[in-house]
C-alpha positions as CSV (number, residue, x, y, z in Angstrom):
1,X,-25.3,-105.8,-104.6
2,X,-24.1,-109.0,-104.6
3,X,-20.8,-108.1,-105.7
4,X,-20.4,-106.0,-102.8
5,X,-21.9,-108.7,-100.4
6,X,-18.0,-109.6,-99.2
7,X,-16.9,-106.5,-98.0
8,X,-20.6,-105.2,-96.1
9,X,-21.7,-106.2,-93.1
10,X,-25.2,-108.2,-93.0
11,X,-26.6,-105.4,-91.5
12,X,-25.7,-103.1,-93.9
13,X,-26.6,-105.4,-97.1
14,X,-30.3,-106.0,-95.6
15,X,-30.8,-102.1,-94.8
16,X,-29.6,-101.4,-98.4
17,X,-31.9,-103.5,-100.4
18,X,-34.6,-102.8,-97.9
19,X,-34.3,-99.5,-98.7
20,X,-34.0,-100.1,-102.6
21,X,-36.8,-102.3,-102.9
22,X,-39.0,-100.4,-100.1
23,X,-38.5,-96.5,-100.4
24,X,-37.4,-96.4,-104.4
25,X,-40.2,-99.2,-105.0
26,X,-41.6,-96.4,-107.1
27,X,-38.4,-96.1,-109.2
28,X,-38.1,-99.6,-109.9
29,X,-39.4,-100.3,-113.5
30,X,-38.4,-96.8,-114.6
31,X,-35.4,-97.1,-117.2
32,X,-32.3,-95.7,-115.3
33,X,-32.0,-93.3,-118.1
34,X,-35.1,-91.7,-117.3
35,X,-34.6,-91.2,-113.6
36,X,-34.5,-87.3,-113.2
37,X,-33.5,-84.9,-110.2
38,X,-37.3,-84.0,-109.8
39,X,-38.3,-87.5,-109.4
40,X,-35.4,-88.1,-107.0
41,X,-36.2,-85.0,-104.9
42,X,-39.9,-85.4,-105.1
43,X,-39.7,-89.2,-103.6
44,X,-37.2,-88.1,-100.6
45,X,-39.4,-85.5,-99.9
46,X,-42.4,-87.9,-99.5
47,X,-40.0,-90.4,-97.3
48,X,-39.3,-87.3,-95.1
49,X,-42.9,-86.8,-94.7
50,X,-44.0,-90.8,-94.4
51,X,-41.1,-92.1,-92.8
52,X,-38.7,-89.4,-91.3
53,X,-36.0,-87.3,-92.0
54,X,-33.3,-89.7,-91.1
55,X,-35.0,-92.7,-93.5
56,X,-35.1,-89.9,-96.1
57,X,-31.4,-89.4,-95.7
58,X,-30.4,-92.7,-95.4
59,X,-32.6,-93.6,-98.8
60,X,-30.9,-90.6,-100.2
61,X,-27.5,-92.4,-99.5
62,X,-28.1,-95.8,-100.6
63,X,-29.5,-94.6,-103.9
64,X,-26.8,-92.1,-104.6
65,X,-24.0,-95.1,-103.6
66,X,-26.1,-97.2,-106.3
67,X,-26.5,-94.3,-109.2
68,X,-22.2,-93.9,-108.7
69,X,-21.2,-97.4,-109.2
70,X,-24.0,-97.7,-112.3
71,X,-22.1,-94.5,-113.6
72,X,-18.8,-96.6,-113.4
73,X,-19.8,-99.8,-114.1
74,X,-21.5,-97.7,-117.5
75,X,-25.1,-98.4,-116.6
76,X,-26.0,-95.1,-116.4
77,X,-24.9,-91.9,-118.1
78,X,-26.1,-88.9,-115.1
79,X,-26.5,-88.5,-111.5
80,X,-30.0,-87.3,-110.6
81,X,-28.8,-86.8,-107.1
82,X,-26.4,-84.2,-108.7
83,X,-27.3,-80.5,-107.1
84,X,-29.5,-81.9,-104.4
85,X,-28.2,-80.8,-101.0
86,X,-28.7,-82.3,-98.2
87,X,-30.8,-81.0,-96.2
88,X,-31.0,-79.9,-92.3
89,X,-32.9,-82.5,-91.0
């Protein structure tokens, strides 16, 4: 994140690891090789219910945007957001 920290807008930096250290709290300590599609979709579908469909989408987003650069930064090998659609909220 901090890498990225010139080129977002302080907004944007504060909603992101808001979202990262609020929604995916659960995800945290969880190897990122051992972050399935069923987790993924299970924990949106709980911040749908908790928080709304639009914080579900947004959390979607941030930690899809997070799961692609640890894919090219070699981090991580999948994409557990991979075959989730997006739902009609």
């Amino acid at each position: 994140m901090e890498a990225q920290r010139p080129r977002l807008r302080a907004k944007t930096l504060y909603e992101t690891k808001r979202y990262l250290h609020g929604h995916w709290k659960q995800l945290r300590d969880v190897p990122v090789h051992k972050i399935e599609r069923r987790d993924v979709a299970a924990r949106v579908a709980e911040i749908k219910t908790d928080s709304g469909p639009i914080a579900a989408a947004r959390a979607r987003t941030v930690l899809s945007t997070l799961f692609a650069w640890a894919i090219g930064e070699g981090f991580a090998e999948h994409y557990p957001i991979a075959g989730q659609r997006r739902a009609p909220w």
